[in-house]
C-alpha positions in Angstrom: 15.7 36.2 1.9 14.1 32.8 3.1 11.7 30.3 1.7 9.5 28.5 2.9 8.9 26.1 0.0 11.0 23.4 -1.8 12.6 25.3 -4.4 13.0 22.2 -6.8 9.9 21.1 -6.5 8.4 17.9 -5.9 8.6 14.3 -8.2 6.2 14.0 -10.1 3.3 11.4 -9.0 4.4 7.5 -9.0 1.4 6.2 -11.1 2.1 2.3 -11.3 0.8 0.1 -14.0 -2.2 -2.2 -13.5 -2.2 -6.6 -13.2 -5.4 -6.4 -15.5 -5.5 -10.5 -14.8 -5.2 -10.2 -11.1 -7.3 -6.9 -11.2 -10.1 -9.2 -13.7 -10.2 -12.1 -10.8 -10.6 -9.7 -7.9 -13.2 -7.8 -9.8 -15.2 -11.2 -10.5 -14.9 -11.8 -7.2 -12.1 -14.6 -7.4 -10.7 -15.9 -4.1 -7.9 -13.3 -3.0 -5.8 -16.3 -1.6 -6.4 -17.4 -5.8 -5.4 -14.6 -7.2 -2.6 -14.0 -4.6 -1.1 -17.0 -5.6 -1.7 -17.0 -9.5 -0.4 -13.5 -9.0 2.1 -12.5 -6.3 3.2 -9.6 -7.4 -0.4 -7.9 -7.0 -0.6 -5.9 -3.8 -4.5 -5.8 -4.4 -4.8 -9.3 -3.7 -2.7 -9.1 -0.6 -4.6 -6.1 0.5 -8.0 -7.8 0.2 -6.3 -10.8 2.2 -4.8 -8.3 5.0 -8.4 -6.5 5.1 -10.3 -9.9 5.5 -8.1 -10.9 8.3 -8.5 -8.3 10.1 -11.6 -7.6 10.0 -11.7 -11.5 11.0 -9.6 -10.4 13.9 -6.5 -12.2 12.7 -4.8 -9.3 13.6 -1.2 -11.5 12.9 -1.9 -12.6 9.7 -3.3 -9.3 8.7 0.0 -7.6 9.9 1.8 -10.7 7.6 0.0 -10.4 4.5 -0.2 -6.6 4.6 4.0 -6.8 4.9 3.4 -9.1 2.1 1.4 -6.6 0.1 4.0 -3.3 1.2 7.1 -5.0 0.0 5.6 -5.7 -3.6 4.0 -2.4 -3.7 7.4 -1.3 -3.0 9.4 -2.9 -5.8 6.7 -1.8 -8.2 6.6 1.2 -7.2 11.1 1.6 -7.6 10.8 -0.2 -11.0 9.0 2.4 -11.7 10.9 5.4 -10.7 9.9 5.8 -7.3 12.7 7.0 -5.4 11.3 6.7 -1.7 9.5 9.7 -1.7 7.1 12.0 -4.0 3.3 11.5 -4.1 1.5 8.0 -4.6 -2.3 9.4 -5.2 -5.1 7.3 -3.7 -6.4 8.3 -7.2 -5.2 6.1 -9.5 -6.2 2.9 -8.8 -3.2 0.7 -9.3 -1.7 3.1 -6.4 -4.4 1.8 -3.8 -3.3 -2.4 -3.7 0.2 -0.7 -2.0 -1.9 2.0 -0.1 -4.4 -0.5 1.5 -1.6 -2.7 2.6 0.2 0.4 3.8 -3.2 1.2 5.7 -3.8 -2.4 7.3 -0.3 -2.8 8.2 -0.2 0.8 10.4 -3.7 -0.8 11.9 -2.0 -4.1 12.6 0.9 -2.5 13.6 -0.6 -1.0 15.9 -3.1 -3.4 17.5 0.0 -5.5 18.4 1.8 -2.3 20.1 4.5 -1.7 18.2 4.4 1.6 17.8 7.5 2.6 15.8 5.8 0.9 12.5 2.6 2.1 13.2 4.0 5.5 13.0 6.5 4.8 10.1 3.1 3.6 7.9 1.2 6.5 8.9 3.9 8.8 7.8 4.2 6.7 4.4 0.7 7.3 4.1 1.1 11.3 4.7 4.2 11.4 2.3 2.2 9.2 -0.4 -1.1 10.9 -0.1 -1.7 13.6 2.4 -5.7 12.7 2.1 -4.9 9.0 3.5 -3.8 9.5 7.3 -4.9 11.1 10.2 
């Protein structure tokens, strides 16, 4: 007999915590760069920086502070049990900070042709979220 399923199922859902001071400034509309440096660790801030760049057609800096915003999403997401895999819902809004930098880094990615990390995001974004990626 075969299955077609995992049989052990998946992790549960990496939910990570909020920044409620970074997530206050960006609310009130506080300077990313601000809030980016008051708070590093907050992959919102470097989102809304990677977002506003490229939009602004800094397509490099976008790609920089979107790798910025992946790699501290990334060790939040590990400290808090994340094991490289499992589901990281659009959902729960601490989850989107990683998920937009994850999103304007595949864009970036691939406005500058390289190919293999546009791909690579996208497939994050599948893994993390089916609902995020083409």
């Amino acid at each position: 007999m075969t299955h077609s399923h995992n049989l052990l199922g998946e992790p549960p859902a990496t939910l990570l915590p909020g920044i409620p001071a970074a997530d206050a400034a960006l609310a009130a509309g506080t300077d990313p760069a601000e809030v980016a440096a008051a708070t590093p660790t907050s992959s919102a801030a470097w989102a809304a920086l990677a977002e506003a760049a490229l939009a602004g057609g800094r397509t490099i800096e976008a790609y920089a502070y979107a790798r910025t915003g992946y790699h501290r999403g990334l060790d939040a997401l590990r400290r808090n049990g994340w094991k490289g895999y499992g589901p990281v819902p659009w959902s729960h809004e601490p989850n989107r900070g990683f998920l937009r930098c994850v999103t304007v880094l595949a864009q970036a990615a691939q406005a500058i042709g390289e190919v293999d990390e546009q791909q690579r995001c996208t497939q994050l974004l599948r893994d993390c979220d089916p609902t995020l990626a083409p």
